[in-house]
VEXDREN-2710 file (C-alpha; in Angstrom, 1 decimal):
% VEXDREN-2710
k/r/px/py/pz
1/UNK/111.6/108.1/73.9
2/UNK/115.0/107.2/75.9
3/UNK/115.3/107.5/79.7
4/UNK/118.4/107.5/81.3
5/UNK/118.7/105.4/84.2
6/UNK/121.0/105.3/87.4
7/UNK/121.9/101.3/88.7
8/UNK/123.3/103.0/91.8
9/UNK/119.9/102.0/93.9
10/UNK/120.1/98.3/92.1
11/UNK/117.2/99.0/90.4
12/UNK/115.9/101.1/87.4
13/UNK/114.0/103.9/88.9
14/UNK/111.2/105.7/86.4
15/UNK/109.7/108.8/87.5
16/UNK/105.5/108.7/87.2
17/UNK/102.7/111.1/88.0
18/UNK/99.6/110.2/89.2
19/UNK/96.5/112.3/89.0
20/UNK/93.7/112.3/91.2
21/UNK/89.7/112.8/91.3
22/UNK/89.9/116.0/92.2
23/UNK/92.8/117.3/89.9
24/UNK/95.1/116.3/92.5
25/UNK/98.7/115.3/90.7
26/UNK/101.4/113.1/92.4
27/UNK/104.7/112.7/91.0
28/UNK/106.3/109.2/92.4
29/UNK/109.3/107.0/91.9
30/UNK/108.8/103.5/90.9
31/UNK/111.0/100.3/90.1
32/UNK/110.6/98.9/86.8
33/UNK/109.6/95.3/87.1
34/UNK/108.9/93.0/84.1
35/UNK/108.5/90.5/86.7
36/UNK/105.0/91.9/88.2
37/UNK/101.6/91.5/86.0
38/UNK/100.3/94.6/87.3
39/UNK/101.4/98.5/88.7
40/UNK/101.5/98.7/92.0
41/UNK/101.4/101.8/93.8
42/UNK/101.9/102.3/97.8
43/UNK/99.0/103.6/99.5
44/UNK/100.3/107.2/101.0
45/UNK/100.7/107.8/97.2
46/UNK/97.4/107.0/95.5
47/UNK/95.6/108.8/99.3
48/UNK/98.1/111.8/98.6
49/UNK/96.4/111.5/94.9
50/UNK/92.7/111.6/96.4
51/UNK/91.9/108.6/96.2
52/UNK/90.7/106.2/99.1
53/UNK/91.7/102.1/98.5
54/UNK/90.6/101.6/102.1
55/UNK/87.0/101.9/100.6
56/UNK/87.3/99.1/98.0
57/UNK/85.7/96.1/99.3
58/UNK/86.7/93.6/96.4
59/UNK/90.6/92.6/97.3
60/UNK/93.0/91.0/94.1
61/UNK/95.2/88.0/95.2
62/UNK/98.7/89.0/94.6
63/UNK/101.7/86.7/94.9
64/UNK/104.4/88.6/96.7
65/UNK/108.3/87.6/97.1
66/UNK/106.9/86.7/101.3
67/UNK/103.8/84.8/100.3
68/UNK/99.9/85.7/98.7
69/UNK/97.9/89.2/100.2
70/UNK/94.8/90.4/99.3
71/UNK/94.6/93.9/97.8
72/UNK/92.5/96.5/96.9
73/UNK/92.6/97.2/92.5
74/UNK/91.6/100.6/91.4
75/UNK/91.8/102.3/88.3
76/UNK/93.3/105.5/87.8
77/UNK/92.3/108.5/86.3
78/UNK/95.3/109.4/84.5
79/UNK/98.6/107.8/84.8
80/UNK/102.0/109.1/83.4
81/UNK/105.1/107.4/83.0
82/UNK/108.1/106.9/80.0
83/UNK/106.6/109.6/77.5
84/UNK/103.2/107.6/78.2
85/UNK/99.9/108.9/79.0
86/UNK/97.1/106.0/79.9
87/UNK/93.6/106.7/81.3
88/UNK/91.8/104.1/83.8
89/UNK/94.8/102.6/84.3
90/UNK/94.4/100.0/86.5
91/UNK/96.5/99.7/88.9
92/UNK/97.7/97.3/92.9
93/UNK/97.3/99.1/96.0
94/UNK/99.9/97.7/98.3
95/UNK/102.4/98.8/101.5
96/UNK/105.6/99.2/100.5
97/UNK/108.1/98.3/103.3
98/UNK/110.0/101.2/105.0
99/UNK/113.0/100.5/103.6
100/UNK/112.2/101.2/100.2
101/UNK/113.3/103.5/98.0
102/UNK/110.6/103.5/95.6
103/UNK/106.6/104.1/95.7
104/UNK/105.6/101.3/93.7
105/UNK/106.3/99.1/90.4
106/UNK/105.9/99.8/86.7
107/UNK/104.7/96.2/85.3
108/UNK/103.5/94.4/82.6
109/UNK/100.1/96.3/82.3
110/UNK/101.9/99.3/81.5
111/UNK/104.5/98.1/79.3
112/UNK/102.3/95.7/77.1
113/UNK/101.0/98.0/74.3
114/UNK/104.8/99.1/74.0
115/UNK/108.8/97.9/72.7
116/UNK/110.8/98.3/75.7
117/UNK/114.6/98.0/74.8
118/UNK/117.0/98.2/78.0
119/UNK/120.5/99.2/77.4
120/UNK/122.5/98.3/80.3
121/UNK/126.0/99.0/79.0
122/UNK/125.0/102.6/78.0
123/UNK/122.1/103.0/80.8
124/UNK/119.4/104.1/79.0
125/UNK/115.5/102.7/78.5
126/UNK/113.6/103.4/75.5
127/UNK/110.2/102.7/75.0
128/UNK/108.4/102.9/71.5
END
């Protein structure tokens, strides 16, 4: 499937949808990043979703751009993103500062299992 994409924000920004324990769905923005191992989603979004990564005891070490945190991991559900629909997705729980324009990050878990061509001249993403 082909996405179009808008470098306006300096990022590509893919729509997703999250949905929750109890039927809850979210729809959020997120940066692609082929930089980061893993999804990460801010937490308003996955507590908007029903879910509750204040509760996980067990904390991930993630290497951020401002040093190493410890975070909650869940998995998901359902995720939605690119034409792609992945159960128990596993995803990063993580603040995202108030600056941003996006919820979260589509990474390398979600892309792995899939050909990802970028076309930056024509601004489109298609992922097979």
């Amino acid at each position: 499937m082909k996405f179009h994409f808008d470098l306006d924000d300096g990022i590509i920004i893919v729509p997703a949808r999250i949905h929750g324990p109890h039927g809850n769905k979210v729809l959020i923005r997120l940066a692609l990043d082929t930089g980061a191992t893993t999804t990460t989603i801010n937490w308003e979004s996955l507590i908007l979703s029903g879910y509750d990564p204040g509760s996980i005891k067990d904390r991930i070490k993630m290497i951020t751009g401002t040093g190493e945190e410890y975070v909650p991991s869940l998995e998901l559900l359902k995720f939605e993103s690119l034409g792609i629909s992945k159960s128990n997705f596993k995803v990063l729980c993580h603040t995202m500062p108030a600056s941003s324009t996006v919820d979260g990050v589509i990474g390398l878990n979600f892309l792995e299992s899939s050909r990802l061509i970028i076309d930056f001249n024509e601004r489109y993403l298609e992922i097979i």
